[in-house]
C-alpha positions as CSV (number, residue, x, y, z in Angstrom):
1,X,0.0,0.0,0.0
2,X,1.0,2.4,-0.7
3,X,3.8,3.9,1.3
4,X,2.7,5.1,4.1
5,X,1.2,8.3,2.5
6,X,4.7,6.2,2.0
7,X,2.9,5.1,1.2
8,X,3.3,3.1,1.0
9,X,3.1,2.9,3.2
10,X,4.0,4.2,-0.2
11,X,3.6,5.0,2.2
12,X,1.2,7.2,4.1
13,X,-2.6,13.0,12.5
14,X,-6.6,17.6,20.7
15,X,-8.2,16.0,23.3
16,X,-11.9,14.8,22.2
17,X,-14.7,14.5,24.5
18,X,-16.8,11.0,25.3
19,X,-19.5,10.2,23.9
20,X,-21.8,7.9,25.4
21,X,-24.6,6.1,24.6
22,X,-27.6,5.5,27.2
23,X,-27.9,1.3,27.3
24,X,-31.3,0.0,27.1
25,X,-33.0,-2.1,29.1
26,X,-33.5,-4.7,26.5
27,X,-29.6,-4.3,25.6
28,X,-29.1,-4.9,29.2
29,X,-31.4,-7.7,29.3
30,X,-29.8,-9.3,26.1
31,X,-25.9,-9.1,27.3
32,X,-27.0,-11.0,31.0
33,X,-28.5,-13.4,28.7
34,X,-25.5,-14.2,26.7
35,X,-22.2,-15.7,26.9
36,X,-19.1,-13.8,29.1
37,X,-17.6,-13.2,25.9
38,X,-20.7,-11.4,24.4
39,X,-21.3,-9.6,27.1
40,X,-18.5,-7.5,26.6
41,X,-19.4,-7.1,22.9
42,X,-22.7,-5.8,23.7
43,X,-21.8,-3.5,26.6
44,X,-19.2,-1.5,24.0
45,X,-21.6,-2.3,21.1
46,X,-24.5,-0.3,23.2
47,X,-22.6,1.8,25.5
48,X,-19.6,3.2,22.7
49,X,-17.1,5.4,23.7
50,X,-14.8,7.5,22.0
51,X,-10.8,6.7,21.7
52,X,-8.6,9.5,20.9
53,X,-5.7,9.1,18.2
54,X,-2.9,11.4,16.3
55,X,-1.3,10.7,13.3
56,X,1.5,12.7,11.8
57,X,0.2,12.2,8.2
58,X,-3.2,12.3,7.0
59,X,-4.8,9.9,4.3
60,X,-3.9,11.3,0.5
61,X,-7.8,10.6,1.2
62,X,-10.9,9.3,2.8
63,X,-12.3,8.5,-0.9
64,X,-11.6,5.2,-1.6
65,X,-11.6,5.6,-5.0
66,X,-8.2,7.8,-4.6
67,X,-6.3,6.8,-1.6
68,X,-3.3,4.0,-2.0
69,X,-2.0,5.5,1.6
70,X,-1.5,3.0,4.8
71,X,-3.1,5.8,7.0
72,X,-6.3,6.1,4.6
73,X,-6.7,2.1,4.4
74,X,-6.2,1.3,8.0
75,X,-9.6,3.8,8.2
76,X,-11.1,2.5,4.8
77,X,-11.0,-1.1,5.0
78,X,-13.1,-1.3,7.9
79,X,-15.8,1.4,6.2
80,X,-15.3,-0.1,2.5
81,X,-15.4,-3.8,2.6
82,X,-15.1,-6.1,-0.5
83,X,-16.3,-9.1,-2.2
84,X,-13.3,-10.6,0.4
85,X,-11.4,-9.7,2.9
86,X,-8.9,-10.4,6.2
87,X,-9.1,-12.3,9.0
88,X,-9.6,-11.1,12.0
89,X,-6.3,-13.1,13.6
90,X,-3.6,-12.4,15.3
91,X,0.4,-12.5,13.1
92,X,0.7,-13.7,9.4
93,X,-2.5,-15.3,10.0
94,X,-4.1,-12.0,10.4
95,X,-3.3,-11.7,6.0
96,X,-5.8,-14.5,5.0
97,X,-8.7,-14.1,3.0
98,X,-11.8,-14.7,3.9
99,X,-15.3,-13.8,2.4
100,X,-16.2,-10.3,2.7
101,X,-19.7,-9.1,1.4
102,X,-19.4,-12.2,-1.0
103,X,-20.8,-15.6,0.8
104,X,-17.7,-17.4,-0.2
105,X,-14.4,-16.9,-1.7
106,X,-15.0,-16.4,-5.3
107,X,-15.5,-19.5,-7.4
108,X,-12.1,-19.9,-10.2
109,X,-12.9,-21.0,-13.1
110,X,-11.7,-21.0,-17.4
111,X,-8.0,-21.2,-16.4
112,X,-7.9,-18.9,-13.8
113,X,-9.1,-16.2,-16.1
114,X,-13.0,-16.0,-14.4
115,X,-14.5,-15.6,-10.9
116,X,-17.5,-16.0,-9.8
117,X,-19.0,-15.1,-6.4
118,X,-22.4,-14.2,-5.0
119,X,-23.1,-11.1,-3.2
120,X,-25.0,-11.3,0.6
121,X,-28.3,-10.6,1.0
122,X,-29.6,-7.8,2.9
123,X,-26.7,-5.3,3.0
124,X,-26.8,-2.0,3.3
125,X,-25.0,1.3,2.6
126,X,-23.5,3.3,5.9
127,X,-26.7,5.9,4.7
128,X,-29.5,3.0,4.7
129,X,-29.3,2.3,1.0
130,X,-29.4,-1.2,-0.1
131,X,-26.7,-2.8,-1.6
132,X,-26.9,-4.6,-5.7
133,X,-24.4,-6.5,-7.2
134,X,-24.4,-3.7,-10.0
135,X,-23.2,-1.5,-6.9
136,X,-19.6,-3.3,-7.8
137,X,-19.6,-2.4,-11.1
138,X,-19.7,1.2,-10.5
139,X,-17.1,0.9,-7.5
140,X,-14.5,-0.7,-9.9
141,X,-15.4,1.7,-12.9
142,X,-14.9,4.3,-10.5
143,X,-11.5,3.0,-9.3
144,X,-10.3,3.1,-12.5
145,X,-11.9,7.1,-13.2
146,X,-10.3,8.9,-10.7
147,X,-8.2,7.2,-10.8
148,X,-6.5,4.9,-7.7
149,X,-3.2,5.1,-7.6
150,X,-3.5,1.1,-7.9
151,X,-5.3,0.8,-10.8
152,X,-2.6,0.9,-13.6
153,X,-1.2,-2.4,-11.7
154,X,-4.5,-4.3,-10.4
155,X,-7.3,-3.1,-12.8
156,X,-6.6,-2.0,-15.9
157,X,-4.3,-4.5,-17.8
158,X,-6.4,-7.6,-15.5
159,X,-10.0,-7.1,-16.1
160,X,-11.2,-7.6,-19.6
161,X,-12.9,-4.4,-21.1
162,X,-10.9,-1.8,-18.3
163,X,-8.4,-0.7,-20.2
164,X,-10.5,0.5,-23.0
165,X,-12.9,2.2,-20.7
166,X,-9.9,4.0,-18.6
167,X,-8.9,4.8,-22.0
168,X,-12.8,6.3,-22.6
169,X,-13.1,3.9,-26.0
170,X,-15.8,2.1,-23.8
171,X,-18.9,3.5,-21.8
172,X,-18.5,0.5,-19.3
173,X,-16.2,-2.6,-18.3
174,X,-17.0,-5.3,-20.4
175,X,-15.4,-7.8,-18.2
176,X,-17.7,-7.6,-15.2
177,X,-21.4,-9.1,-15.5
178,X,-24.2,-8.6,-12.2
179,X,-27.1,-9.9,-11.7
180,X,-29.2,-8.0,-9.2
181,X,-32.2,-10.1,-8.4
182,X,-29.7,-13.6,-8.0
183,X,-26.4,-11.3,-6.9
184,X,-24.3,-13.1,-8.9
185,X,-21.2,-11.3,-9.9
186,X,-18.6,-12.6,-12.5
187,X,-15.6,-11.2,-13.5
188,X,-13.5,-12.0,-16.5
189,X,-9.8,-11.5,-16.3
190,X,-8.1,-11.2,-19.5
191,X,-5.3,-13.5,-18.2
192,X,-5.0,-15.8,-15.0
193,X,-3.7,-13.2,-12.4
194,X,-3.0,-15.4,-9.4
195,X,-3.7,-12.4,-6.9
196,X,-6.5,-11.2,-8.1
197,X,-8.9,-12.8,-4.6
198,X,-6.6,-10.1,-3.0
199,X,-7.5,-7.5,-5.2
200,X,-11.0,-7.6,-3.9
201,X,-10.0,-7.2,-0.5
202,X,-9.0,-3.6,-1.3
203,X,-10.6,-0.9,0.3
204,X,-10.4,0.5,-3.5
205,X,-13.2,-1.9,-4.7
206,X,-14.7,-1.9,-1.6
207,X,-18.5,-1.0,-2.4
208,X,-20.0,2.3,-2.5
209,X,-22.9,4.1,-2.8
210,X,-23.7,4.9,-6.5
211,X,-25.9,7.7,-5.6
212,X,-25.1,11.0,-5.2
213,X,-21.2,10.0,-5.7
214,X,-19.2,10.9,-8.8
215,X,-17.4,8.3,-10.8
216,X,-14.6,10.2,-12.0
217,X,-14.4,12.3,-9.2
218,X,-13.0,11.9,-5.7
219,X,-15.2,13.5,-2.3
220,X,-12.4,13.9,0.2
221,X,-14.4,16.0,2.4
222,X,-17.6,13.9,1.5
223,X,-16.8,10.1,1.0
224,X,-19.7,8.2,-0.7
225,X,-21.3,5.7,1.6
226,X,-20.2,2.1,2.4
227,X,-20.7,-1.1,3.8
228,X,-18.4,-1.8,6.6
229,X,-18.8,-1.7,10.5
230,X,-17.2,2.0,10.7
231,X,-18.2,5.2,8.9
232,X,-15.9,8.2,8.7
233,X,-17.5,11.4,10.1
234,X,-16.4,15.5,10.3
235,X,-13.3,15.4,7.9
236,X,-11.6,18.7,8.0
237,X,-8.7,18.8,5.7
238,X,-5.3,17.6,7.1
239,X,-6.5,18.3,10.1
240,X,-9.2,15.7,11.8
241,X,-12.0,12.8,10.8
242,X,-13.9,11.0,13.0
243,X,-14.1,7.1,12.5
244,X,-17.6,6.0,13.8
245,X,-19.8,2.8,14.2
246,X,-22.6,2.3,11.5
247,X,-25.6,1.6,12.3
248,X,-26.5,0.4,9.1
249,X,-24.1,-2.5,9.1
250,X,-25.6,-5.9,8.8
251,X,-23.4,-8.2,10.4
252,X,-21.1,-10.4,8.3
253,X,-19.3,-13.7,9.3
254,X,-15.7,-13.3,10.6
255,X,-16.1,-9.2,10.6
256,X,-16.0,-7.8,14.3
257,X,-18.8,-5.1,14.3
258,X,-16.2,-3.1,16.9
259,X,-16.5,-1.5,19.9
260,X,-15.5,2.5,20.1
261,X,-16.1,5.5,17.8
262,X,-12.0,7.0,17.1
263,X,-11.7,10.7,16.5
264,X,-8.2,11.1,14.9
265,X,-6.1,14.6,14.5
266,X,-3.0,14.7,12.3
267,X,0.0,16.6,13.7
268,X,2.9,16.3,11.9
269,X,5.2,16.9,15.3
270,X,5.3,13.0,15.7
271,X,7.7,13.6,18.9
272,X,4.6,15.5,20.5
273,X,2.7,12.5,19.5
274,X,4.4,10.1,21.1
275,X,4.5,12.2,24.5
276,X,0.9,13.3,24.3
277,X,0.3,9.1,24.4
278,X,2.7,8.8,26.9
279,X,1.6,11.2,29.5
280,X,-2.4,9.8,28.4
281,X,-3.5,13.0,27.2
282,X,-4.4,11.0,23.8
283,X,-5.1,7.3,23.7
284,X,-3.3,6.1,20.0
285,X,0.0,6.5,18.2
286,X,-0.4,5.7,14.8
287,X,1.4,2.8,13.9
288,X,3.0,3.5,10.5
289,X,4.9,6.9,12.5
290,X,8.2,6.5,13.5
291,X,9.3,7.1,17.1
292,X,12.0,9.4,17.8
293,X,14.9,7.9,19.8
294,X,14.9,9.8,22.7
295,X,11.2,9.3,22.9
296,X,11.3,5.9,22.6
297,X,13.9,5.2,25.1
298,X,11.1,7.3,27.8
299,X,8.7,4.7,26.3
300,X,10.4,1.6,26.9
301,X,11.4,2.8,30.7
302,X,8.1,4.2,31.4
303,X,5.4,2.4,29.3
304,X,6.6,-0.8,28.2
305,X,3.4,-2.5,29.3
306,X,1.2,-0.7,26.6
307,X,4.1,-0.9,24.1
308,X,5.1,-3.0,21.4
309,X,7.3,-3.0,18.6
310,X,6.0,-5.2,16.0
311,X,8.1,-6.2,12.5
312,X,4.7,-7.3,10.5
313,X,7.5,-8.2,7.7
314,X,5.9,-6.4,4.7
315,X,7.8,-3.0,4.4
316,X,10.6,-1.7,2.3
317,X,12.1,1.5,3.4
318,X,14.3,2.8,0.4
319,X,15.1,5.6,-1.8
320,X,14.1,5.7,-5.2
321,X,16.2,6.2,-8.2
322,X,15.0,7.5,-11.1
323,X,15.9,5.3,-14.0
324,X,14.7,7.4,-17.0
325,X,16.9,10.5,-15.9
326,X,20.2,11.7,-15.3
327,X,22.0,11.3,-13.3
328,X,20.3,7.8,-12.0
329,X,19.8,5.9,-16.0
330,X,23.5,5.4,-15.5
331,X,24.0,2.5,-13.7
332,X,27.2,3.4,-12.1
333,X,25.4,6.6,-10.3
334,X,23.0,4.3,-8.9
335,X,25.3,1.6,-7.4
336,X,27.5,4.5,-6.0
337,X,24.1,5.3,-4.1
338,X,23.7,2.0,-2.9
339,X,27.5,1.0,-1.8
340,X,28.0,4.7,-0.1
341,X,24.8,3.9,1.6
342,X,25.2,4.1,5.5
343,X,21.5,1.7,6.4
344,X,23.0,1.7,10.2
345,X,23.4,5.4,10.7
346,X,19.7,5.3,9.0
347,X,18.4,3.0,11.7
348,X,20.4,5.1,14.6
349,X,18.2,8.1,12.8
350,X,15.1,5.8,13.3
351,X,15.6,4.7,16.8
352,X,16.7,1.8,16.1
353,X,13.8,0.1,14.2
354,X,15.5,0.0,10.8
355,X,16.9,-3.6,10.4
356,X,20.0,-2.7,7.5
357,X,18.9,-4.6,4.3
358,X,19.4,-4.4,0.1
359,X,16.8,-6.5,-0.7
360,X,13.7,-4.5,-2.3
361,X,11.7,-7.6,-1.1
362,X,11.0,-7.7,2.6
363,X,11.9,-11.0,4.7
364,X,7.9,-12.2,5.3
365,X,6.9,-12.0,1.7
366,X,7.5,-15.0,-0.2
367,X,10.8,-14.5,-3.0
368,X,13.5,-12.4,-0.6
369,X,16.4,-13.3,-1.5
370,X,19.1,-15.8,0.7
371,X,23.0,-14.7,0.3
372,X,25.1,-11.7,0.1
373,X,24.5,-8.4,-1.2
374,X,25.8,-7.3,-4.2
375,X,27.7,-4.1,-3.2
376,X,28.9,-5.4,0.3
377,X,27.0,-5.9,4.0
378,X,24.4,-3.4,4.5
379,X,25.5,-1.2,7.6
380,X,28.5,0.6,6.7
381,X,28.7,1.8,2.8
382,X,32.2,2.4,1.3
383,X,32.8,5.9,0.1
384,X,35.1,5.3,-1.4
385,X,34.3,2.8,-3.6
386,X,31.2,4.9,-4.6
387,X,33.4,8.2,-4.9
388,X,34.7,6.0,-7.9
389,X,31.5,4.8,-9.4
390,X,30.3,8.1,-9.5
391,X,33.4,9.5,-11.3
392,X,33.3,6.5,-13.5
393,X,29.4,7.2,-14.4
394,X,30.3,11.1,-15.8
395,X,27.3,12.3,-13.8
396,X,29.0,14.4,-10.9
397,X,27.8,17.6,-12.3
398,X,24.7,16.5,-12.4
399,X,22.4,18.7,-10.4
400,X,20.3,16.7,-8.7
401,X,17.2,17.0,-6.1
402,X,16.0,14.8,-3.1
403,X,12.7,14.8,-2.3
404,X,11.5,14.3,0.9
405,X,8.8,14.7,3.4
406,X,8.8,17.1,6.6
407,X,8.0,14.9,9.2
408,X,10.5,12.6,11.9
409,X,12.8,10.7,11.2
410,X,11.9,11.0,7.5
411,X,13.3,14.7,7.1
412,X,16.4,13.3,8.7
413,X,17.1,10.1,6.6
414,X,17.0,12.0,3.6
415,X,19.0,15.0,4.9
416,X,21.7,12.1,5.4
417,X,21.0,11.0,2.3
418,X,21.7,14.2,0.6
419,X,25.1,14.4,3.2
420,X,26.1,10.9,1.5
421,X,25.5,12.0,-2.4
422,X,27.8,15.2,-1.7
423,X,30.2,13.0,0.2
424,X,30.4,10.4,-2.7
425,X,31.1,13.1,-5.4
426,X,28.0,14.4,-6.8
427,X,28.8,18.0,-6.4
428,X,25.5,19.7,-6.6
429,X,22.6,18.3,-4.6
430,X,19.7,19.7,-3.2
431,X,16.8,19.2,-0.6
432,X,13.3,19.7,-1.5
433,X,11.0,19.0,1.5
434,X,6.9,19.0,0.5
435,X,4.4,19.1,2.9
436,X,3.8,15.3,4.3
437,X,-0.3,15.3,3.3
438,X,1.2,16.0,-0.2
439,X,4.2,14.3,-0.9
440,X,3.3,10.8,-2.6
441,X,0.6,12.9,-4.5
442,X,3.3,15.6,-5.8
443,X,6.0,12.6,-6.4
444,X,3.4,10.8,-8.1
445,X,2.9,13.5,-10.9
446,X,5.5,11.7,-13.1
447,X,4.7,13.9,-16.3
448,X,5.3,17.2,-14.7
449,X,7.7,16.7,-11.6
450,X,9.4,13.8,-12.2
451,X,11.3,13.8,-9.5
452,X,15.2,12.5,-9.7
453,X,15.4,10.8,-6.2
454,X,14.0,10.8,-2.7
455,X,12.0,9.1,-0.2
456,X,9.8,6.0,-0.6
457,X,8.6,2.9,1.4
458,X,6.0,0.8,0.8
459,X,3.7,-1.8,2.9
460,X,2.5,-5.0,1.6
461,X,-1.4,-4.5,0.5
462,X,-1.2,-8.2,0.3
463,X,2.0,-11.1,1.0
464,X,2.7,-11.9,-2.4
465,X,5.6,-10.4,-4.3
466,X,3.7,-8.9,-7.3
467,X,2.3,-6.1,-4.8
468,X,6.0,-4.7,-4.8
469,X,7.0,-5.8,-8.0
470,X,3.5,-5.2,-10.5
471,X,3.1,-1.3,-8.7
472,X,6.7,-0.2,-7.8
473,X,9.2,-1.6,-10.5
474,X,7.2,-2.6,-13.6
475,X,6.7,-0.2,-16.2
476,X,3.3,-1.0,-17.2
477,X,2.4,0.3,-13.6
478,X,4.0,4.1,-15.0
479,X,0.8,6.8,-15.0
480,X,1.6,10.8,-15.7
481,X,-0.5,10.7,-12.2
482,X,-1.1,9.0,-9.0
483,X,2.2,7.0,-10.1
484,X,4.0,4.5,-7.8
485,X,6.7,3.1,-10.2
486,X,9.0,6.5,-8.9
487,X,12.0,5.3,-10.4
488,X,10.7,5.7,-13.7
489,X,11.9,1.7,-13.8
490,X,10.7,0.0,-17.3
491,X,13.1,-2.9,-17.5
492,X,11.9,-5.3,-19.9
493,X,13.4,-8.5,-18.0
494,X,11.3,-7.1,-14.9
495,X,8.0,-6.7,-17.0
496,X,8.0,-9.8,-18.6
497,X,9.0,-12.0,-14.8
498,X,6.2,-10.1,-13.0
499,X,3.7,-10.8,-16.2
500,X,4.9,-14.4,-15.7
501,X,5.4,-15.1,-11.9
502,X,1.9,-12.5,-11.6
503,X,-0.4,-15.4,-12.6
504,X,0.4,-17.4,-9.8
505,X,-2.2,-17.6,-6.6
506,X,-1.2,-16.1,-3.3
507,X,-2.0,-19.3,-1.8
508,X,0.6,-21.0,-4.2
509,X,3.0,-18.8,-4.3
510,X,5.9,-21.0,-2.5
511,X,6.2,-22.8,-6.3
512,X,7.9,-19.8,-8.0
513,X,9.2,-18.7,-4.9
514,X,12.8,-19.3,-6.0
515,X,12.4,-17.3,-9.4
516,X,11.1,-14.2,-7.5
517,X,14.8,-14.8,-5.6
518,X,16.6,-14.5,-8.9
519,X,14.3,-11.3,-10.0
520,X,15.0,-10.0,-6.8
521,X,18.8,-10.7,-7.0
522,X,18.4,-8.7,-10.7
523,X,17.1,-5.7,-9.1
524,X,19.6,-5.2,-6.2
525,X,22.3,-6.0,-8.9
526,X,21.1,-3.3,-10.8
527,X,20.5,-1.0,-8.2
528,X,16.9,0.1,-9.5
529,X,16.1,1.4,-5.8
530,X,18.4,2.1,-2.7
531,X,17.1,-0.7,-0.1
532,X,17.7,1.2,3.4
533,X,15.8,-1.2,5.6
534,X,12.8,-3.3,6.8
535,X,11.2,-1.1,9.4
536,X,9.5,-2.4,13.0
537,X,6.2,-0.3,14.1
538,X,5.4,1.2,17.1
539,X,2.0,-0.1,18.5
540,X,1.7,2.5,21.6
541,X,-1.5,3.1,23.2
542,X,-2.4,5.2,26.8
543,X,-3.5,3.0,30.0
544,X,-7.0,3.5,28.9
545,X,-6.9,1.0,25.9
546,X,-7.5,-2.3,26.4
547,X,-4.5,-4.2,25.0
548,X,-4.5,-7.0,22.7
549,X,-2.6,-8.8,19.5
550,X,-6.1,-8.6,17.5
551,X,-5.5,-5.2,17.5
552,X,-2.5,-5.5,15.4
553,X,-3.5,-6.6,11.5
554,X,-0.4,-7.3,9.2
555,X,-1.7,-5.8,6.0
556,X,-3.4,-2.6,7.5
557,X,-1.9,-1.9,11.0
558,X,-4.4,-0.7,13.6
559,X,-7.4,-2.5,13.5
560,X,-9.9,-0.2,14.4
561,X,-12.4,-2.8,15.3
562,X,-10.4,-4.1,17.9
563,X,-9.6,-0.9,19.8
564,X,-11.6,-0.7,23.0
565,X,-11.6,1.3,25.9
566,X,-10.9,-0.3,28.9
């Protein structure tokens, strides 16, 4: 997902007051009557509260059809849900699907090339409406409109008929056929894409309301309805959104219907953030924020108990090399980057939570590669060797520009980053810092900044290898907007290995793991991106929060559903 904002993560956040909600007596009545277990649900479920959380980054946005942010889909998966979904589980088992608004996992059929599933009865939109199986149609058509960010690598070259209609040579997506009164839905792919069950989890394709919502336009302030437990309330701008039960949800197999209504602020001061959850004056540190070091040693002396760091093993922190530019299409200017690279002084920057790496894939994700690196032990970095790459390359007079966000320890990395270009012989280099909330959208604009080099990361939207490879490094995934591939990387060996490896299922993916090695292997050999590190998250919560591992969900971070106050 996106980077975090960097997104990818990729990418990519005021005290509140309670709410309360009177109990009935017939709530009251109900939870006596039930199991110890469902007691508790009930009691939350009738008597919600109201958790407060900060962020230092707010979602690119609380459309679904736009963001492809980790802080926008840890909100939007619970207020978007798909034809599937994840399970509510605690570790890696946390990233298996299981039916969403679909009754089963879709039915594979014609060589893995059509799927067929059938949606629930009874749903209903987060403003009463009832949900259609025609409902999807629009939400994909609408994905591919604004478009999402995604779309380029999961939609349009995947489902038969979207690439003419995101290219407006079609009024609708041939490949997708609903049946109302039955709610049968079929898709037709127009080759077997082994992910593609995974696809439907997004919160992208999540359903929304058809009316009154735009299909080619995005409603940050005013997100078209959903189906999900959650609803997102009082959006102002970079600035707050409420996250809040729905009444409307009809409950679905497997999906918690939560407990607490979350009002979140974004402050970009993430050191503020940590203390203000420290001292209790706010309840939730977003997970996808880094933790100063000298905050996080206070943490771990003070607050261990409501602290946890948590590798989920699906993020790549690196820089990205731009492939299609000077000075980064020569190769020699971009292994200079990568041997001169200090990843430990990196982590020291991160407090610590940076494991040193060179592999663009992360450990959990089926395909890292075994072995050394190719321009020595991540850690140190040789300057001088890279001094003489980049005097072999030609490019030191190339002026270049590092992009990077404001915020902690991101603003840092990449001032080191510029430190280590100077120090390596590139004799004019630059810092651009853009405002976090618009910093994957401005890098993204790869027909009118196309930037040279700066800060990326990315966290898996899904544990299979094609979710790094089919939006970060293959060139079909390039768009003049909302564009992922930053490098710029079109490498025809890449394309056709992610076409080919692509149309194996998640589930099976452990049969070509060992040729994702070797395209791995390529990559770092050919320095398309400058691996940093595989980055651990701060789960950090006030003594108000009832702690517990369901609350931490591998694909999407905080899950929402599982916060409760105590």
């Amino acid at each position: 997902m996106e980077e975090d904002a960097t997104v990818r993560i990729q990418h990519k956040r005021a005290t509140w007051s309670l709410i309360l909600t009177v109990v009935g007596a017939v709530a009251i009545a109900a939870a006596i009557a039930a199991s110890a277990g469902a007691k508790v649900q009930k009691a939350h479920a009738a008597a919600t509260g109201t958790i407060n959380m900060v962020e230092g980054t707010a979602p690119q946005s609380l459309d679904p059809g736009l963001d492809y942010t980790t802080q926008g889909s840890e909100v939007n998966w619970l207020v978007y849900t798909g034809l599937t979904t994840y399970a509510r589980k605690a570790g890696t088992a946390g990233a298996n699907l299981i039916p969403g608004l679909g009754t089963s996992l879709p039915k594979i059929s014609n060589g893995g090339k059509t799927y067929t599933v059938t949606l629930r009865k009874g749903l209903k939109f987060s403003n009463g409406d009832p949900v259609v199986a025609s409902d999807f149609t629009f939400t994909v058509e609408r994905a591919v409109s604004i478009p999402w960010g995604g779309a380029s690598a999961f939609i349009t070259p995947n489902i038969k008929g979207a690439a003419a209609y995101a290219a407006h040579k079609a009024k609708g997506i041939s490949g997708i056929s609903t049946n109302n009164a039955t709610g049968k839905i079929v898709v037709h792919l127009t080759a077997a894409y082994g992910p593609f069950d995974n696809v439907l989890a997004f919160p992208s394709l999540g359903f929304v309301d058809p009316k009154g919502t735009s299909v080619s336009k995005a409603q940050p302030t005013a997100p078209p309805a959903g189906v999900g437990p959650y609803k997102v309330t009082n959006i102002v701008p970079n600035a707050s959104y409420s996250v809040v039960k729905n009444p409307d949800w009809t409950s679905v197999p497997g999906i918690p219907s939560g407990f607490d209504n979350v009002n979140v602020k974004i402050n970009s001061n993430v050191a503020a953030n940590a203390d203000a959850v420290l001292n209790n004056s706010v309840d939730v540190f977003d997970w996808a924020d880094t933790i100063p070091g000298s905050v996080l040693l206070q943490i771990k002396s003070k607050a261990a108990s409501r602290f946890s760091l948590v590798n989920l093993g699906g993020s790549t922190y690196y820089v990205f090399l731009n492939a299609s530019k000077p000075p980064f299409n020569n190769q020699y200017a971009r292994e200079a980057v990568v041997t001169g690279m200090n990843e430990s002084a990196m982590s020291r920057l991160g407090g610590g939570t940076l494991a040193p790496a060179c592999f663009f894939l992360p450990p959990a994700i089926p395909g890292h590669p075994k072995g050394s690196c190719p321009y020595g032990k991540p850690g140190v970095g040789s300057i001088k060797k890279a001094k003489a790459l980049v005097a072999k390359s030609g490019q030191a007079n190339t002026a270049i520009t590092v992009y990077s966000e404001e915020r902690s320890p991101r603003l840092q990395w990449m001032e080191a980053y510029q430190q280590e270009l100077k120090s390596i012989g590139f004799t004019n280099v630059k810092l651009k810092e853009v405002a976090d909330t618009n910093y994957f959208t401005t890098i993204g604009e790869s027909k009118t900044v196309d930037p040279q080099t700066g800060f990326a990361d990315w966290n898996q939207d899904f544990p299979n290898p094609v979710d790094f490879y089919g939006v970060l490094l293959d060139g079909k995934a390039i768009t003049p907007t909302n564009n992922e591939n930053f490098g710029q990387t079109n490498d025809a060996y890449i394309n056709k290995q992610v076409a080919k490896l692509g149309a194996t299922p998640t589930t099976q993916i452990s049969k070509v793991a060992g040729q994702w090695q070797v395209l791995d292997k390529y990559v770092a050999k050919k320095a398309y991106a400058g691996v940093f590190g595989y980055q651990e998250f701060p789960f950090f919560t006030s003594t108000k929060i009832a702690r517990s591992p369901l609350m931490e969900n591998p694909i999407y971070g905080w899950d929402f559903s599982e916060l409760r106050l105590k």
